[in-house]
GUDOKOL-853514 format. One line per 4 residues: number of its first residue (from 1); their letters; for each residue x, y, z of C-alpha. Coordinates in steps of 0.2 Angstrom, whole numbers, plus 5000, padded with zeros to 4 digits. Example, Ala and Ser with C-alpha at 12.3 -4.5 7.8 and 13.67 -1.06 7.14 Angstrom:
% residues 2
1	as	5062/4978/5039  5068/4995/5036
This chain:
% residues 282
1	xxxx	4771/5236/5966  4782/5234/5981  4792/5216/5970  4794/5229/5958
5	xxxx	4800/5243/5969  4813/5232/5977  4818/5225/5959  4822/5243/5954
9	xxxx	4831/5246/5967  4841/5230/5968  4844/5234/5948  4853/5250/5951
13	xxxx	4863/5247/5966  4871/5231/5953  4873/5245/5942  4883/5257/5952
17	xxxx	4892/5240/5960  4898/5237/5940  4903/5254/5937  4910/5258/5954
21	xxxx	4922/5239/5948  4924/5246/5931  4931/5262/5937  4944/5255/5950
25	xxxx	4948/5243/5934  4952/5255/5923  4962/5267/5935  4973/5252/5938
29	xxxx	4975/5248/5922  4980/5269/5918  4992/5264/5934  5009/5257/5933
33	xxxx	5025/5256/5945  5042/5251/5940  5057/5249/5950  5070/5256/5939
37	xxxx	5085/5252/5950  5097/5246/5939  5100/5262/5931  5106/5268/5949
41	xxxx	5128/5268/5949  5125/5266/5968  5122/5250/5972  5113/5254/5989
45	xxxx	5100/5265/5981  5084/5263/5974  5074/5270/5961  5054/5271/5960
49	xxxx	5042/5278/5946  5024/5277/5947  5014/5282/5930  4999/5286/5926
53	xxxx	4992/5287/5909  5009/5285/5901  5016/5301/5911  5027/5299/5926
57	xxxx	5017/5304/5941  5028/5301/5954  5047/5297/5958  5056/5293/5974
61	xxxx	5078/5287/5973  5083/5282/5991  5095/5271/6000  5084/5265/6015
65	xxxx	5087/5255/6033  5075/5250/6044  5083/5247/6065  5069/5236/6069
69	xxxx	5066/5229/6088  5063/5212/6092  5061/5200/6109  5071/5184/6111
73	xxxx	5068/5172/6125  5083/5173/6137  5094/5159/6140  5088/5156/6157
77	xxxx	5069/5152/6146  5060/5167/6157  5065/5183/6153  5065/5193/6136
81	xxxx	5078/5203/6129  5077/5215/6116  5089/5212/6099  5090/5223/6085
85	xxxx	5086/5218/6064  5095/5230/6053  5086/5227/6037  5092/5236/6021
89	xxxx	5082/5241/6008  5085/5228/5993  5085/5231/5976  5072/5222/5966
93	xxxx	5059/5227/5978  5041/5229/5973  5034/5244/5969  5015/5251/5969
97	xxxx	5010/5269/5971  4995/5282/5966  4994/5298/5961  4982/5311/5964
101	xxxx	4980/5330/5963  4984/5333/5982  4989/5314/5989  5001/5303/5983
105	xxxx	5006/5285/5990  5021/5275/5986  5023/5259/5993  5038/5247/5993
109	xxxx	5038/5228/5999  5049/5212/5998  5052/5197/6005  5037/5188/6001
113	xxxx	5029/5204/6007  5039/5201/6024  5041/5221/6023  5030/5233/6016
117	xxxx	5037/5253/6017  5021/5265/6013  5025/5284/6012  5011/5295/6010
121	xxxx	5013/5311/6002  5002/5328/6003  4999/5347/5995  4994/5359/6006
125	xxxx	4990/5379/6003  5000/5388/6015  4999/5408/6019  5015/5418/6017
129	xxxx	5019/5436/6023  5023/5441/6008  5009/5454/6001  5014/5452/5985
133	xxxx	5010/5431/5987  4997/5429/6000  4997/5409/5998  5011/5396/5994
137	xxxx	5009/5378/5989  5020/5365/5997  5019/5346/5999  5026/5336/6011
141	xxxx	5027/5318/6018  5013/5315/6032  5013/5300/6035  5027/5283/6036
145	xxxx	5023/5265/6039  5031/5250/6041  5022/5235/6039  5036/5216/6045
149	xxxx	5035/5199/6049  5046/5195/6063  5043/5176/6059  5057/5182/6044
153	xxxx	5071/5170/6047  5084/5179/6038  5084/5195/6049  5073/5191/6064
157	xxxx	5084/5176/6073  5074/5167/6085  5061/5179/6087  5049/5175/6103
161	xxxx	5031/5176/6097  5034/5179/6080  5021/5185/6068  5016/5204/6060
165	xxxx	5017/5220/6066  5015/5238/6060  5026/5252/6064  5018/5271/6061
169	xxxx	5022/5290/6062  5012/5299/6073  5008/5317/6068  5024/5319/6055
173	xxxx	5028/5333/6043  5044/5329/6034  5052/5335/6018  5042/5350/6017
177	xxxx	5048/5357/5999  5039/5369/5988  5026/5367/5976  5033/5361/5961
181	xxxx	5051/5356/5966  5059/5339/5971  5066/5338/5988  5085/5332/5986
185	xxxx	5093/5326/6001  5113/5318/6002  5111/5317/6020  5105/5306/6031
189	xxxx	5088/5309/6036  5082/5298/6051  5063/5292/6055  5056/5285/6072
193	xxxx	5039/5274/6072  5030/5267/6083  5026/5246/6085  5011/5237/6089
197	xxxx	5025/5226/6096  5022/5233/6113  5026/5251/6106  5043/5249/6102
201	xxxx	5055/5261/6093  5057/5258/6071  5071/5270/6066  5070/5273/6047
205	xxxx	5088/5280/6041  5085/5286/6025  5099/5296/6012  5104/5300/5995
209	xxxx	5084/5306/5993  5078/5313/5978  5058/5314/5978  5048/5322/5970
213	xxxx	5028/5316/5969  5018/5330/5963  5020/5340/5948  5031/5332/5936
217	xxxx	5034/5341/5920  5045/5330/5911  5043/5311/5910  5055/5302/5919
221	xxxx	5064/5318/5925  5062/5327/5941  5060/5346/5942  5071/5361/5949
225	xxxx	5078/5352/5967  5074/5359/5986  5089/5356/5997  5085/5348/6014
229	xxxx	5093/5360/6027  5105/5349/6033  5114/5349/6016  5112/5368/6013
233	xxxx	5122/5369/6030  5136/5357/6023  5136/5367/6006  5137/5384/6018
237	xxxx	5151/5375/6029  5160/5368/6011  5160/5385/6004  5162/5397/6018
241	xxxx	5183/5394/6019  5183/5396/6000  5176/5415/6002  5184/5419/6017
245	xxxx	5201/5414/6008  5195/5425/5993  5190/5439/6005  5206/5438/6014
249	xxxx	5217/5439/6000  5207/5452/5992  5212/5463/6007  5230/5458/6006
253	xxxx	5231/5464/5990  5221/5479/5993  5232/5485/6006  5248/5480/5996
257	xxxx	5244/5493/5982  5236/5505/5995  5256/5503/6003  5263/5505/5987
261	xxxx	5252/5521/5980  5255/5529/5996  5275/5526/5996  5275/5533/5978
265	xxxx	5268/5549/5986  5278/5551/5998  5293/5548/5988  5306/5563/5988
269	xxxx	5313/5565/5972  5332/5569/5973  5340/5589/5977  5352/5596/5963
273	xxxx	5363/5607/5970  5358/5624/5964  5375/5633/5966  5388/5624/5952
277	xxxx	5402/5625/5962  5396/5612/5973  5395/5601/5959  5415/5598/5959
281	xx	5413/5593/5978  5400/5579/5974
């Protein structure tokens, strides 16, 4: 009785192994990325689309560079000192990425996997103080990691002690744009990570953003746009000499014809002299 007992039970965790495989098989398969950068006229930015089950799920256009620390043994063969790798974002770059109903991944590698770029996305509930909306949805990026080989010969020259590191955010709330909107963002927006190389800075310069990974309405197509505050403050600064022109000139003309309307009253019409005797003296 106790064979068969452990046969049983052996029988249905091989089940659920098998259908816990199956699942995760057929979720990749209803799974696809594609790096669709060659329809970008920049050459500089990229273009990432992550389906699922033959809708877009999630889309992400960026121009990225990663500042990236690194030691080098001194000339005198003691001492290290600290150079810098500027590595641009290529295009061509690989692409995978999930969807979900309130998390979302997209991550980016090349180089042999040299570099892997992983942002994580997330919706959150949020209470407003408007009584007429008690809650808001709004999704935001979380989370930023920079997986890189410093034993990388093209960036990395001469690296001392080269070999893999990761670089992450701590506690990051970035690109917080409504519910339902893609966050659009000419601008650059600038990102600092922490190493396992002995903690050191990544800086992540990021512009020409357009993201959007939840709520897709349209495949291929993102919805309405969220401008990121630095760009509504350069529209604002664009646009404010315009209205203060137009306001200025519509004063001018306003106190032009309140100037002429009040010379027109004021105007004294002529005197005819009554007496027509004083007519052969004019």
């Amino acid at each position: 009785m106790e064979l068969r007992s452990f046969s049983t039970m052996d029988t249905a965790r091989l089940v659920l192994y098998l259908l816990g495989t199956v699942t995760r098989l057929v979720v990749m398969a209803e799974q696809e990325s594609e790096n669709l950068s060659g329809l970008s006229n920049n050459p500089d930015k990229d273009i990432f689309a992550v389906r699922e089950n033959g809708t877009t799920c999630l889309m992400a256009e960026f121009a990225g560079r990663f500042m990236i620390p690194y030691d080098v043994l001194a000339l005198n063969g003691i001492d290290l000192i600290t150079e810098t790798a500027s590595v641009t974002l290529p295009r061509g770059a690989g692409v995978e990425g999930r969807c979900g109903p309130n998390e979302a991944e997209l991550h980016i590698f090349w180089a042999n996997n040299a570099y892997i770029f992983r942002l994580f996305f997330v919706k959150e509930t949020r209470h407003t103080k408007d009584p007429n909306q008690k809650e808001s949805e709004i999704w935001k990026i979380n989370k930023v990691q920079l997986v890189y080989d410093t034993s990388e010969t093209t960036h990395f020259i001469s690296a001392y002690n080269p070999g893999k590191h990761t670089a992450n955010s701590h506690k990051l709330s970035a690109f917080v744009t409504p519910g339902g909107r893609s966050y659009v963002c000419t601008a650059q927006q600038t990102l600092t990570l922490l190493s396992t190389d002995h903690q050191k800075g990544v800086t992540i310069a990021l512009s020409d953003i357009h993201i959007q990974p939840f709520d897709i309405q349209n495949d291929f197509m993102f919805s309405d746009s969220y401008k990121c505050i630095t760009d509504q403050h350069e529209q604002l600064e664009e646009t404010l000499p315009l209205v203060l022109g137009l306001v200025l000139g519509l004063i001018i003309v306003i106190t032009l014809a309140i100037y002429h309307f009040h010379l027109k009253l004021t105007a004294q019409e002529p005197q005819l002299p009554r007496d027509r005797s004083l007519y052969k003296n004019m």
